[in-house]
C-alpha positions in Angstrom: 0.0 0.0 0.0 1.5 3.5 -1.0 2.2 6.6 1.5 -1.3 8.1 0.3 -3.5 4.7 0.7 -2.2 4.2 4.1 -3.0 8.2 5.3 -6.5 8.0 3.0 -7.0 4.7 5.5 -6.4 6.4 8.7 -3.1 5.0 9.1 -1.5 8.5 9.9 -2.2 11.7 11.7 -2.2 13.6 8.2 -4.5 12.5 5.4 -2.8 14.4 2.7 -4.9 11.9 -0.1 -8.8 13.6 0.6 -11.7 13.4 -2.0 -15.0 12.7 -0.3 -17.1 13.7 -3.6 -15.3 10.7 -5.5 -18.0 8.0 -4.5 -15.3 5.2 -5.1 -13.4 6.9 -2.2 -16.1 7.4 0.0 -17.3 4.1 0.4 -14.1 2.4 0.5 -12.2 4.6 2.8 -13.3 7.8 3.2 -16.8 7.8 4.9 -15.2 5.2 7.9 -12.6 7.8 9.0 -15.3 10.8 8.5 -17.8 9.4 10.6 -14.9 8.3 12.9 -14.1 12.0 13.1 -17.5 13.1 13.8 -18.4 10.4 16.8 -15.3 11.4 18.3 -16.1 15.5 17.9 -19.7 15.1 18.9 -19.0 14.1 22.8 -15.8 16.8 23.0 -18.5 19.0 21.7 -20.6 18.0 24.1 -18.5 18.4 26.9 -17.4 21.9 25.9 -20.7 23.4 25.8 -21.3 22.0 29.6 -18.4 23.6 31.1 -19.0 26.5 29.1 -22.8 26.5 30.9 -22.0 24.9 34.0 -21.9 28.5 35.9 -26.1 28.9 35.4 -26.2 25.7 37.6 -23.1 26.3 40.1 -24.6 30.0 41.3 -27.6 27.9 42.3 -26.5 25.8 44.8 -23.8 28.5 45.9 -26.8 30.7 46.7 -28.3 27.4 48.3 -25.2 26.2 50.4 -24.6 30.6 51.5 -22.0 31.6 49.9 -21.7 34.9 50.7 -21.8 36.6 47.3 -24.9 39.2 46.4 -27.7 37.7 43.7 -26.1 40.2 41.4 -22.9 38.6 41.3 -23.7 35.7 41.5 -25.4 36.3 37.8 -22.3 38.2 37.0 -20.4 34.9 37.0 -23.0 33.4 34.3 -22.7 36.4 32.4 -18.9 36.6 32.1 -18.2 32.7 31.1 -21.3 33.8 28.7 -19.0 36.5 27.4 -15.9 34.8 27.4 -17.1 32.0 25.6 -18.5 34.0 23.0 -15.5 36.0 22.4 -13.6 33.1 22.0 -15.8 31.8 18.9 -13.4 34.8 16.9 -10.7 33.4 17.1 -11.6 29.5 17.2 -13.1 29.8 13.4 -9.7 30.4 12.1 -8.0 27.3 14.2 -8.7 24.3 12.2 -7.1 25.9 9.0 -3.8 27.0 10.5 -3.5 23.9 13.2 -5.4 21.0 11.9 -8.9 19.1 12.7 -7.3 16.3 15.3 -4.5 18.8 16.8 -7.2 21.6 17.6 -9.9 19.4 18.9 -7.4 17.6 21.0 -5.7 20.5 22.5 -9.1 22.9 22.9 -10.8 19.4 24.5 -7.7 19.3 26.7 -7.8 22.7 27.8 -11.1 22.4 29.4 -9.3 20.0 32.3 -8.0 23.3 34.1 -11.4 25.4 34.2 -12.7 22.2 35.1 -10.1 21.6 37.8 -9.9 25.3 38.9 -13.7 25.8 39.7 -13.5 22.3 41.6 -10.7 23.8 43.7 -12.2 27.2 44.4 -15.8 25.9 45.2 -14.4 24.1 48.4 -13.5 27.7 49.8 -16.4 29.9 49.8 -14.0 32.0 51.8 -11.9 33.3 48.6 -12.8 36.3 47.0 -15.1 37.2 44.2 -12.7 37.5 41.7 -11.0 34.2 41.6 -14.8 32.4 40.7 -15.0 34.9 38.0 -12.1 34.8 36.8 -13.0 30.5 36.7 -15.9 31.6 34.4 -14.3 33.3 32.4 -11.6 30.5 32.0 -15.0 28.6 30.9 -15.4 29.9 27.9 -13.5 27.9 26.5 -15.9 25.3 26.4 -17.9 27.8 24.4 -15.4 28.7 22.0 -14.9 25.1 20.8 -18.2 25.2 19.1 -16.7 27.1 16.2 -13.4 25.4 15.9 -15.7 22.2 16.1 -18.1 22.7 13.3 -15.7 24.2 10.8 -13.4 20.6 11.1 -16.7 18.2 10.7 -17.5 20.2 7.2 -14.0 19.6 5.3 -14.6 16.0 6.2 -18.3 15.0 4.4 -19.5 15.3 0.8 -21.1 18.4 0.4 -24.4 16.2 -0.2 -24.0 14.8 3.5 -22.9 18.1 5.1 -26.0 19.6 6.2 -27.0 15.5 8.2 -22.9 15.8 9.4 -23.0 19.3 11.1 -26.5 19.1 12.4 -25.7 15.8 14.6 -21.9 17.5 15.6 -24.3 20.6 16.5 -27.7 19.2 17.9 -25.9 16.5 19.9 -22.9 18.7 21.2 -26.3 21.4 22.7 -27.0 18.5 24.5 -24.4 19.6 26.9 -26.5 21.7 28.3 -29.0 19.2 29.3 -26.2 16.9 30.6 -24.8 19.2 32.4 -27.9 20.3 34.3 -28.6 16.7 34.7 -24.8 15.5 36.0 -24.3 18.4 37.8 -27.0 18.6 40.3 -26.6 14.4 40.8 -22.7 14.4 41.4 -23.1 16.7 44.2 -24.8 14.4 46.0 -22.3 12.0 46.4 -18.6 12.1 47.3 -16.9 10.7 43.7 -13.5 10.9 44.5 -13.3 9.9 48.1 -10.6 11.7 50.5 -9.0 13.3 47.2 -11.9 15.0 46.2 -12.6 17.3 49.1 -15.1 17.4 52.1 -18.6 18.1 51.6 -20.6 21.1 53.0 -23.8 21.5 54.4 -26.8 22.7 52.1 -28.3 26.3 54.3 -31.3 26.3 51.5 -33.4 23.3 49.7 -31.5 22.2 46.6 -32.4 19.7 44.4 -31.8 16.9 41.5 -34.1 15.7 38.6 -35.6 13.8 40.8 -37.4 16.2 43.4 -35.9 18.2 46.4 -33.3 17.9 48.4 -34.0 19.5 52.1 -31.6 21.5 53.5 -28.8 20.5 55.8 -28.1 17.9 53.5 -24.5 17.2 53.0 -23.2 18.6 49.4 -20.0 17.8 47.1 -20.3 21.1 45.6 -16.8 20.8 44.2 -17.9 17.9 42.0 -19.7 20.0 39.3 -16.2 20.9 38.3 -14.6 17.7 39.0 -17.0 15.8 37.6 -15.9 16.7 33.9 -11.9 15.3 34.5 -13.4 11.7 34.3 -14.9 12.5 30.7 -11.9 14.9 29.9 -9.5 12.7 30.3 -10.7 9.6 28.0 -11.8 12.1 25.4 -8.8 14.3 25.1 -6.4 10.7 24.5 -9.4 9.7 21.9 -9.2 13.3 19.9 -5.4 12.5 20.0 -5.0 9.4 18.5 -8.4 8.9 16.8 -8.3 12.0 15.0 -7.1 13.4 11.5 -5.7 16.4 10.3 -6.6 16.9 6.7 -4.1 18.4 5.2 -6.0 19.4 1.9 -7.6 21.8 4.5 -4.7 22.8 6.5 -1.6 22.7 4.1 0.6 24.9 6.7 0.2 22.9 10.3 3.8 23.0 10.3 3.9 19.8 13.0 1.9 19.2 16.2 4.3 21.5 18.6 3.6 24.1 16.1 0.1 24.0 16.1 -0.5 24.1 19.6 1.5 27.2 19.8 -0.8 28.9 17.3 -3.5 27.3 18.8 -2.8 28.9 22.5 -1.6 32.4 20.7 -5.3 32.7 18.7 -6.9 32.2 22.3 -4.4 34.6 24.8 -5.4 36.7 22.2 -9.3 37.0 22.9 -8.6 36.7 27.0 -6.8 40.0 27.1 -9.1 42.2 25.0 -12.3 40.0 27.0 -10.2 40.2 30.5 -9.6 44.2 29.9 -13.6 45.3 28.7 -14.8 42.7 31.8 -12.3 44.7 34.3 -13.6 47.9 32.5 -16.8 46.6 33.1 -17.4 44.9 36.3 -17.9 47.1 39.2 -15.4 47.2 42.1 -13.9 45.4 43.9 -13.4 43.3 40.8 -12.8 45.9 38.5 -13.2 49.9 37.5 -17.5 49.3 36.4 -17.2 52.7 34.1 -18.5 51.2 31.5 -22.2 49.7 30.7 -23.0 46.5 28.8 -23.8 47.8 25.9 -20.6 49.5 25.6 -17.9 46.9 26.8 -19.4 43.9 24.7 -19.0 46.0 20.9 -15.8 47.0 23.1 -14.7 43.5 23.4 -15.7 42.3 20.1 -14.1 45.3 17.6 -10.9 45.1 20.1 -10.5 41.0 19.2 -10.8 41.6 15.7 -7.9 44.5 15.6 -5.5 42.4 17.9 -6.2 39.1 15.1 -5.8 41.6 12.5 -2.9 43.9 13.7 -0.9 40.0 15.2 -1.6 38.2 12.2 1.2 36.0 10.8 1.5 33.4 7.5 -1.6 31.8 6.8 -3.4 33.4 9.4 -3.6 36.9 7.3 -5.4 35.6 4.3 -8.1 33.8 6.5 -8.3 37.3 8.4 -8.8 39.1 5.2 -11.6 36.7 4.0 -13.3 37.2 7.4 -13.3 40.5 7.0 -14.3 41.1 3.8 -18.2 39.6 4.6 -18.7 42.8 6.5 -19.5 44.5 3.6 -22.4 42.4 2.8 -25.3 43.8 4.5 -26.9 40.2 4.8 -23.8 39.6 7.4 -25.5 42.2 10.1 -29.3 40.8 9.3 -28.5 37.4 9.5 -26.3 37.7 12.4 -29.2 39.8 14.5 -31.7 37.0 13.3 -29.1 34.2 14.6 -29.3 36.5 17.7 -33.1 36.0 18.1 -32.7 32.3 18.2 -29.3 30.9 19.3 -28.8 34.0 21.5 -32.0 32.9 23.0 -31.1 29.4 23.4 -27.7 29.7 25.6 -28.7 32.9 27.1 -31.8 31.7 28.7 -30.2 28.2 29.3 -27.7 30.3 31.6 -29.9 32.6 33.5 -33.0 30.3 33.9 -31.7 28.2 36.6 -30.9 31.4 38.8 -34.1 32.9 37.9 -36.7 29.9 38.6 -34.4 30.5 42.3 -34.8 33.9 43.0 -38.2 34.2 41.5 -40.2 31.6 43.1 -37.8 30.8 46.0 -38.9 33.8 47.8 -42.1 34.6 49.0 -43.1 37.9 47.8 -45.1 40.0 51.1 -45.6 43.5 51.6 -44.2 44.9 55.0 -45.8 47.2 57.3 -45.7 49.9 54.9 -46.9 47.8 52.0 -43.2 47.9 50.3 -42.9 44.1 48.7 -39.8 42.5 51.0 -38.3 40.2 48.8 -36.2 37.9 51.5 -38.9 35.5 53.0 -38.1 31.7 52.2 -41.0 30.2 50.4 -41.5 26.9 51.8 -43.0 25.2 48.6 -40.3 26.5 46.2 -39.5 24.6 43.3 -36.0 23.6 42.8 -34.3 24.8 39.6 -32.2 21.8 39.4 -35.3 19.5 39.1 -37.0 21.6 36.2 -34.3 24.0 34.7 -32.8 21.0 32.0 -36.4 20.7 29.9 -36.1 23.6 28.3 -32.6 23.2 26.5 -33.4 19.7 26.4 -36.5 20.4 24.1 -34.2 23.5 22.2 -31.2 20.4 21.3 -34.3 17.7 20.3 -36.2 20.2 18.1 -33.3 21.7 15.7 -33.1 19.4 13.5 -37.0 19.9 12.9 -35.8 23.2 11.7 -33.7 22.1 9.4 -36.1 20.3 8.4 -38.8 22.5 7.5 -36.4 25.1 6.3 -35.5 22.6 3.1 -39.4 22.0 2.6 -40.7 25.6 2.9 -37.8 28.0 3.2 -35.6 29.3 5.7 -37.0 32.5 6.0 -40.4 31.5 6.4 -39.4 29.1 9.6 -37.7 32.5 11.0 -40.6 34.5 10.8 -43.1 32.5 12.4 -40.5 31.2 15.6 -39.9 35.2 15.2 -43.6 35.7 16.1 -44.2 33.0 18.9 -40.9 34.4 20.9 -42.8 37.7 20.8 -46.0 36.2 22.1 -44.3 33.7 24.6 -41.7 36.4 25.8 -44.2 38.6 26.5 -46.7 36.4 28.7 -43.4 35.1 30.4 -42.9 38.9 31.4 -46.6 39.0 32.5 -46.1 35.3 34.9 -43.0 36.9 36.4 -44.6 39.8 37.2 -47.7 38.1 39.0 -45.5 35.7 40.7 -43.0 38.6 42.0 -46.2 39.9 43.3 -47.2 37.1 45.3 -46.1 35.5 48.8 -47.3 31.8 47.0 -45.4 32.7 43.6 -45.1 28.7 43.1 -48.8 28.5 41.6 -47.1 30.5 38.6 -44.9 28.4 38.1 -46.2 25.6 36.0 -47.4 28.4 33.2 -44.0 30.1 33.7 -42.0 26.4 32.6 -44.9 26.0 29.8 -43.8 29.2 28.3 -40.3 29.0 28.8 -40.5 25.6 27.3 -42.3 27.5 23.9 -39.7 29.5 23.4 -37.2 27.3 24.0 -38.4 25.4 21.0 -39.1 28.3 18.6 -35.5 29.3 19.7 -34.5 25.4 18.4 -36.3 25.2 15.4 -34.9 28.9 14.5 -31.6 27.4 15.1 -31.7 25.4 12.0 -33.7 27.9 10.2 -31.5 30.7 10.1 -28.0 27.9 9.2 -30.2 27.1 6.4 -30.8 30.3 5.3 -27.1 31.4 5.3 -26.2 28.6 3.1 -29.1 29.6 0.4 -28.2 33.8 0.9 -24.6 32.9 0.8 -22.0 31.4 -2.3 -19.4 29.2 -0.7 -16.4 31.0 -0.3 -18.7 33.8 2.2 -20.9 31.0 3.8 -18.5 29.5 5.9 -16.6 32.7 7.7 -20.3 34.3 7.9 -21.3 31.0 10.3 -18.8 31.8 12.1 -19.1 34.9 12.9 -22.9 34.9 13.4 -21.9 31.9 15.7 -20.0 34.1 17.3 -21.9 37.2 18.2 -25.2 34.8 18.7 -23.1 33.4 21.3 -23.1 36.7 23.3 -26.4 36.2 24.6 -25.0 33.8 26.8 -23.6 37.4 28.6 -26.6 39.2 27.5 -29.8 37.2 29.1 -28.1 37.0 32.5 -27.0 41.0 33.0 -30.2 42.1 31.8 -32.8 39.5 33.8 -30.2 39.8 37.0 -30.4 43.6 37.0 -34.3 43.7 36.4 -35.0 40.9 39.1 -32.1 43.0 41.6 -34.7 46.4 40.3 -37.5 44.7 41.5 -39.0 44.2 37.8 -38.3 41.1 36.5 -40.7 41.4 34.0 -39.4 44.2 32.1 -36.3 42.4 31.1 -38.9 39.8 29.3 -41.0 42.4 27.7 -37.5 44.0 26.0 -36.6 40.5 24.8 -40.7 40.6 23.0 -39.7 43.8 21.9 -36.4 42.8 20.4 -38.2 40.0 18.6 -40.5 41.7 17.4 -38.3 44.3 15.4 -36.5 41.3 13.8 -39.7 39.9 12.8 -40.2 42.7 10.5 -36.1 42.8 10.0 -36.5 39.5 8.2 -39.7 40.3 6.4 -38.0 43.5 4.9 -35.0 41.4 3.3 -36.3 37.8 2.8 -39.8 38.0 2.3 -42.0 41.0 1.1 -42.2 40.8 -2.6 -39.3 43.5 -3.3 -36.9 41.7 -1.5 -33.5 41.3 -3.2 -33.2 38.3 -1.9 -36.0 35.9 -1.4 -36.1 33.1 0.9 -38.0 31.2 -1.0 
């Protein structure tokens, strides 16, 4: 067998011999390493989007075991491995051309051992500061950053008449992490995993919970093990990604050896911590950081700032991908789609962070007017339900239902699926306002709450089946050579509602109006509706879709 048969057959690291539209190659040796690619990408995908999440779950049962950190920041740690995560999508759409497919998925699977291991560490001393948890969310985002990196590899590898089935399962299943992790998480702390290594437990203050029902307070908890938990995954997967991997070098023609590529790999991502690090400092208020600045300003801050230091650091191949990146910015479509990618995938991880904190603070207090009438917001409610139990349904339904959108998209147009989620989210957001409002009115807010899932559920899956929606509109608004960078970047930006949903909910519920962040999220919605209308569907439209 010659040098190319043995790489084509997954003898070597490199597969410089790659034609996946020859049908003779296919079946004989190209589809067996693809798919071997794929199965191996979906759980490192999986596992990245659950330490990139795992924050909305942690602040829960820190608020539950007293850790003595305001509800404000304890939303500010969701928020900033939200941010961080989505700032790292930038840089990790560039990764697999420069490093390679196996040597980036490896390396960024790898990297999410030390987040994992840090937040395990620091959860056992509820005595450290503020700023080291943050600064354990934002080391998070990582997690989130893979997603990018992740999906541009599993493309290069499938015909282009199997690409759409390839990147939906590496996508649909890797959202699953979510669900996992709001599953695993609230179950591991129940138990001690590890033994004597893995820390003492401490004593639940509050009622917590599992999937299963409540857990009363006084309970012993292994808080530490939602970060822990992920090293006995980690581990297995990263030596998989390593040696069951492939680089194609038809994709990546300047890897320049492993060594090499890690180096590139871990320049691309100290690049987005610093300019992420300084607009969070510039952001946050004290004692973390300098709080002059607002969200509004320090996330286009954040995001203009990582594309100049890419730009300005750029070096061999790197400056040609830039350039091409770039260059979709002149295309109006760029900014529509990327708002309308907002509405749904924005939704999706930026309601999958802050629900669990909110279902907590909403309808684990009972709401009662004090002697002056003035709501107090501080009485336990004794028939609370527990976030941990119900918060995993909703992201669970948003992973099972994107495919459908796919789906529908190929039989009735992409555009068309956008603007009738676009039109639930504004009906469900709204009434979602409405049931918070009634139940931060009420000392028995737990008779709300069943409506309050129901709804949240809804737009949940309008926010699922827009996720596939709005892909398959890119690819149709799109030629080739634009499609991929603009998925990436709208990937990218979406991703910032994981930073988004939690600010603006955690201010409103510390302001006493909870519902107002719900009816700005209706409004929002409702101004894309007709955004979409305007360029896909009226009958002037330049582009059509159909």
């Amino acid at each position: 067998m010659n040098t190319s048969s043995k790489q084509a057959a997954g003898h070597a690291i490199n597969i410089s011999d790659w034609r996946p539209e020859d049908e003779k190659f296919w079946e004989s040796t190209g589809k067996r390493i693809a798919y071997r690619n794929l199965w191996i990408s979906v759980p490192a995908l999986l596992c990245g989007f659950a330490i990139w999440g795992m924050w909305g779950i942690i602040t829960v049962q820190m608020l539950n075991l007293g850790f003595p950190f305001s509800q404000a920041e304890l939303f500010s740690l969701t928020a900033i491995s939200g941010l961080a995560g989505a700032t790292m999508r930038i840089p990790a759409s560039f990764l697999i051309r420069l490093s390679g497919g196996r040597n980036t998925i490896f390396l960024t699977t790898a990297m999410l051992l030390a987040p994992a291991m840090g937040t395990g560490i620091a959860l056992q001393h509820p005595e450290w500061p503020l700023w080291v948890f943050q600064l354990m969310a934002m080391w998070s985002g990582v997690g989130g950053g893979n997603f990018a990196s992740s999906m541009s590899n599993i493309g290069t590898f499938f015909p282009k008449r199997l690409q759409g089935t390839a990147l939906g399962l590496n996508a649909g299943l890797g959202n699953f992490g979510v669900t996992t992790m709001q599953i695993v998480i609230p179950l591991v702390m129940t138990m001690s995993l590890f033994g004597g290594l893995g820390g003492e437990p401490t004593t639940l203050v509050k009622d917590s919970g599992w999937i299963f029902g409540k857990i009363a307070a006084g309970t012993p908890t292994w808080i530490q093990n939602a970060g822990f938990a992920w090293l006995l995954s980690l581990v297995p997967l990263s030596v998989l990604c390593f040696f069951g991997m492939n680089n194609l070098t038809t994709v990546s023609p300047n890897i320049g050896g492993t060594i090499p590529a890690f180096f590139k790999i871990i320049w691309l991502y100290t690049l987005s911590f610093v300019p992420a690090g300084i607009g969070l400092y510039l952001y946050l208020p004290a004692p973390t950081g300098l709080g002059v600045l607002n969200m509004w300003l320090a996330m286009p801050l954040i995001i203009v700032s990582t594309l100049m230091v890419m730009k300005l650091t750029a070096f061999g191949t790197m400056k040609d991908n830039i350039a091409a990146q770039f260059s979709i910015f002149k295309n109006k479509h760029t900014w529509s789609m990327t708002v309308l990618y907002i509405v749904t995938f924005g939704s999706f991880i930026g309601f999958s962070m802050a629900l669990p904190l909110s279902i907590t603070v909403i309808f684990g207090i009972s709401h009662v007017p004090d002697a002056s009438g003035v709501l107090v917001h501080t009485l336990k409610n004794p028939n609370a339900p527990s976030a941990l139990t119900y918060a995993w349904i909703g992201p669970f339904v948003g992973a099972l239902v994107r495919p459908v959108g796919g789906w529908l998209s190929d039989k009735t147009g992409g555009s068309i699926v956008t603007q009738v989620i676009s039109a639930v989210m504004v009906l469900a957001s709204a009434s979602v306002g409405y049931v918070m409002w009634l139940a931060y009115q009420s000392a028995t807010p737990e008779q709300y709450f069943l409506v309050f899932m129901l709804l949240f559920v809804l737009l949940f899956t309008a926010s699922g089946i827009g996720n596939g929606s709005t892909f398959r509109s890119i690819a149709v608004i799109f030629d080739r050579q634009q499609a991929g960078p603009v998925l990436g970047w709208t990937s990218a930006i979406a991703a910032y509602g994981a930073f988004i949903a939690p600010v603006v909910i955690g201010q409103q519920i510390k302001a006493g109006t909870p519902e107002v962040a719900m009816y700005g999220f209706a409004v929002f919605y409702a101004l894309c509706l007709l955004l979409n209308w305007w360029f896909y569907l009226r009958s002037g439209a330049e582009i059509r879709n159909p």
